[in-house]
N, C-alpha and C positions, 0 to 999 in steps of 0.2 A: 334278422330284423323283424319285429313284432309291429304286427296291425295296429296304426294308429288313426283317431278320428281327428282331423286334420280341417281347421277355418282359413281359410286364406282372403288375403284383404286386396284385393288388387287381382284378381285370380281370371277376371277378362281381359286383362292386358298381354301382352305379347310375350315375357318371361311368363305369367301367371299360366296360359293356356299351354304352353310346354309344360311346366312346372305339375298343371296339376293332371294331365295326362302321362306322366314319369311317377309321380305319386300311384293313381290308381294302378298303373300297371306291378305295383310293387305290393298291391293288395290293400291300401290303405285306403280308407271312408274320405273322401273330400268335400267340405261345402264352402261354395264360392258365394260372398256376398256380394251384391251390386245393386247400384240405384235402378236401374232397369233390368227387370231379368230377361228379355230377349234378347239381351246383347249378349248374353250365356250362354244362347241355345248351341249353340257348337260340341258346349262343355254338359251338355245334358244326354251325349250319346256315351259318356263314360259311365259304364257298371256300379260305379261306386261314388259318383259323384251325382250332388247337387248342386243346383243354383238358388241363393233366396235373395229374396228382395229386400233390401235392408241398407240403411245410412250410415255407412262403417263411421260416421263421426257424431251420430248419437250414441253416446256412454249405453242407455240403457239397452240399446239395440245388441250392441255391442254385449253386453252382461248374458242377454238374452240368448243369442246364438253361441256362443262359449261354451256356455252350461254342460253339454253333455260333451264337449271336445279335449283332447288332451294336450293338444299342439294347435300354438295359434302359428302362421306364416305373414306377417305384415310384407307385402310389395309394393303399397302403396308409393306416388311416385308422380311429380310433373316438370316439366321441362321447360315451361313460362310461364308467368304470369302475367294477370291482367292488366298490372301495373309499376310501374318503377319502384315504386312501397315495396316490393316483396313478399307481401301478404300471405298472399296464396303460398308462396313458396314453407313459411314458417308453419300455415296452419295443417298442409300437406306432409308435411314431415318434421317438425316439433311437437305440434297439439295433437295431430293423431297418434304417436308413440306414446304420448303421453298418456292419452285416453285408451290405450291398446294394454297396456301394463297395468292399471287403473282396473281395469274390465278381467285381464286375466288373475289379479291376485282374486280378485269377486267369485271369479267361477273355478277357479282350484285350478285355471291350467298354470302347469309347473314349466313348459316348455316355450321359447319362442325365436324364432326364426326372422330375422328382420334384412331388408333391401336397406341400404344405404348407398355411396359411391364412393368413387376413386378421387382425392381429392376434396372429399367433406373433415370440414374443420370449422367447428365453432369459433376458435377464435381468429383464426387467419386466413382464414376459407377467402378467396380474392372476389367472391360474387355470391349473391342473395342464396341460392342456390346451392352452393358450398358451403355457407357457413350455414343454412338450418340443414343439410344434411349433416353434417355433424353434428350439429347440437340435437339432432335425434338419435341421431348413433350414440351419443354417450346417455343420453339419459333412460332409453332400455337398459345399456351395459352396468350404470348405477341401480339397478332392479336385483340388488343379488340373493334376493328369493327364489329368483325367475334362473332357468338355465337357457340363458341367453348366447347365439349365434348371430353373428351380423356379416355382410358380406362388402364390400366395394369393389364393384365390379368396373373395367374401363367400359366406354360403349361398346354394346352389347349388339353383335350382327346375324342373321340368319334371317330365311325367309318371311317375309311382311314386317322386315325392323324399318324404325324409324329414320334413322341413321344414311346407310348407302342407299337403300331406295327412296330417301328426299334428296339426293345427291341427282340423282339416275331423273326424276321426274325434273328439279331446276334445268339440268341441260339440256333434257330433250325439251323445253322450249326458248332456250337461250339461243340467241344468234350464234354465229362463228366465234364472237366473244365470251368467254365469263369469267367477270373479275371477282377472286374468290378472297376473302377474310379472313384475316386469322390461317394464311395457308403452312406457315411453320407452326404450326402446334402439332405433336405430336400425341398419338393414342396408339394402344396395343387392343385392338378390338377384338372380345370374346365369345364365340360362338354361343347363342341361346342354350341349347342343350347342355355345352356343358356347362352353363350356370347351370342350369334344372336338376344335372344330376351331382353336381357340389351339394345341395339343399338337401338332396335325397340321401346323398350319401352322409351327411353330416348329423340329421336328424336322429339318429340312437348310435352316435358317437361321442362317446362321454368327454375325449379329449378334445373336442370342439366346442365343449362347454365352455362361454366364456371368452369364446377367443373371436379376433375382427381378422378375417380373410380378405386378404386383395384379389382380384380373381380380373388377369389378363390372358391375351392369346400368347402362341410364341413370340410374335414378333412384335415388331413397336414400327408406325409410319408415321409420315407429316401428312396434313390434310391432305396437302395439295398430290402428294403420291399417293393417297385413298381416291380425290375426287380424278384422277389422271386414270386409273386403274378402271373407275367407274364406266366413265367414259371410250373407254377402249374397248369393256365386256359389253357395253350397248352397240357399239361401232359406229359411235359418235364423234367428229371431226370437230373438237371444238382448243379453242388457241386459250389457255385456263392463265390469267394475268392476275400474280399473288400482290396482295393490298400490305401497306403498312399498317401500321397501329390506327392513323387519325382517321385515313378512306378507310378502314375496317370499321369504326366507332361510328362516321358519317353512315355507311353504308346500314349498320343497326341499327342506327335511328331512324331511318327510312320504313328497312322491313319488318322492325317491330309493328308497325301499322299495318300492314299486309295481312289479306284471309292467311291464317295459318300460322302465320310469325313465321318466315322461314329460317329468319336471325333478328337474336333481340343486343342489348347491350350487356345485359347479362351472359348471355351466352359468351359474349366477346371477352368479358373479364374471365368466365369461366378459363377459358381456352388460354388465356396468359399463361398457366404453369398446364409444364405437359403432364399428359393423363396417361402415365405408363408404371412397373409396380417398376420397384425396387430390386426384383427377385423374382425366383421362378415359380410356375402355378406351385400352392400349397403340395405339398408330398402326401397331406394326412387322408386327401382323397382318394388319392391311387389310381391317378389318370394324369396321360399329358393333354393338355389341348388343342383343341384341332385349330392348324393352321387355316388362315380368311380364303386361301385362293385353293384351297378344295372345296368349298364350299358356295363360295361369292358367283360362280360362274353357271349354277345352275338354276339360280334363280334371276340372273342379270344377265347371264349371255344366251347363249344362241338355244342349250336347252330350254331356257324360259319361253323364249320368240318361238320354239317348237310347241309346246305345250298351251302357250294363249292361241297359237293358231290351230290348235285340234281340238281347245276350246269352242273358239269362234266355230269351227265346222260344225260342231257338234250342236250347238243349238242352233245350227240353218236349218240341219237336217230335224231338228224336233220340232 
């Protein structure tokens, strides 16, 4: 594999900062864009990376830091929006693709690397969310200048994901009750790393040109046996009472308005079709992937509660 100079768009986000620490370790230049660059500084102790300050959805910005790279990594990526409109969802993953293709034919890079999901489809996609995920996935892959890779991954789990640990904080302040949404949908959730290293390994594979990868774990669960499982690695005693379609809808109406959104109504339509592949992880990467419950339990169970608590000591003692 040859030294590439590598822009990633989304590169402080939780795939991005695995992603672009698998990158430098592979010897490759990184620089990570973001509207704040202190939310980088993490990603500022890598050899070969940088963080700049830059509004990945100004075009010119965008022209500007490309310039001397070879390889863009678009991650960009949100999971609600502000409002029932969609907005944000299209302008987050429509208009920036759009602008991202735009920018790389400008500065000569010839390669691109894009996040999409499991379950993006423009035309039938069942929520805001799903359909501009897809209408961004195809309109990179219409880019056929560009040697374009795309990914659709199910949710994506590993240390400080969004996913089982909003699961693990809801119940630990939920009574003995928690009546949970949407608990038959099913997902085959895919450990962070080996997204990071599909990306890596993909990157100067020429038969990946072009091609959309599904990228799931082994296995495929229902919520409700994810948020069950959650609950058990906290040692949390809780009676988890699964909703129909309408108290699931009621219920996102609710917590869409909540600090945080914990569930929107998008979400809910998301979750109507399950989010699991077809097939087993890609072959062309030459990895299996790591099953949830080697991993889930050292950041959610009792390893965890060891480590915050030698945390905790550790700054008494400073």
């Amino acid at each position: 594999m040859g030294q590439h100079s590598i822009c990633i768009l989304g590169g402080n986000g939780f795939v991005g900062r695995h992603l672009s620490a698998r990158l430098v370790e592979e010897g490759h230049r990184v620089r990570v864009l973001s509207r704040h660059r202190q939310r980088g500084k993490d990603l500022l102790v890598l050899p070969t990376a940088e963080v700049v300050e830059a509004d990945v959805h100004d075009p010119e910005a965008l022209k500007a830091q490309f310039a001397d790279c070879d390889t863009v990594v678009n991650l960009v990526g949100i999971l609600n929006a502000r409002d029932a409109t969609g907005k944000d969802f299209y302008r987050a993953h429509a208009e920036l693709p759009r602008k991202v293709v735009e920018a790389c034919r400008a500065a000569g890079v010839g390669r691109l690397l894009h996040m999409s999901a499991l379950g993006g489809d423009a035309a039938y996609g069942a929520s805001h969310y799903q359909r501009s995920k897809g209408e961004g996935e195809n309109l990179v892959h219409n880019a056929h200048d560009l040697a374009v890779t795309s990914f659709r991954p199910s949710v994506i789990f590993g240390p400080g994901d969004s996913f089982l640990n909003r699961f693990a904080g809801l119940l630990k302040m939920s009574p003995l009750v928690f009546p949970l949404a949407c608990a038959g949908a099913r997902f085959a959730p895919v450990y962070v790393k080996d997204v990071a290293e599909a990306y890596t390994r993909a990157l100067d594979n020429r038969n990946t040109f072009g091609q959309r990868y599904d990228l799931c774990g082994p296995n495929a669960y229902t919520l409700q046996e994810l948020v069950t499982y959650v609950a058990r690695l906290r040692h949390l005693r809780r009676w988890i009472i699964p909703l129909g379609d309408g108290p699931s809808k009621l219920m996102a109406s609710v917590l869409e308005w909540a600090p945080g959104k914990p569930l929107t109504r998008d979400n809910v339509l998301s979750m109507q079709r399950d989010n699991v592949c077809d097939g087993p992880f890609p072959e062309v990467f030459g990895f299996e992937p790591t099953p949830l419950e080697s991993v889930a339990p050292f950041y959610l169970g009792d390893a965890q509660d060891e480590f915050d608590a030698h945390r905790k000591r550790a700054r008494r003692e400073v």
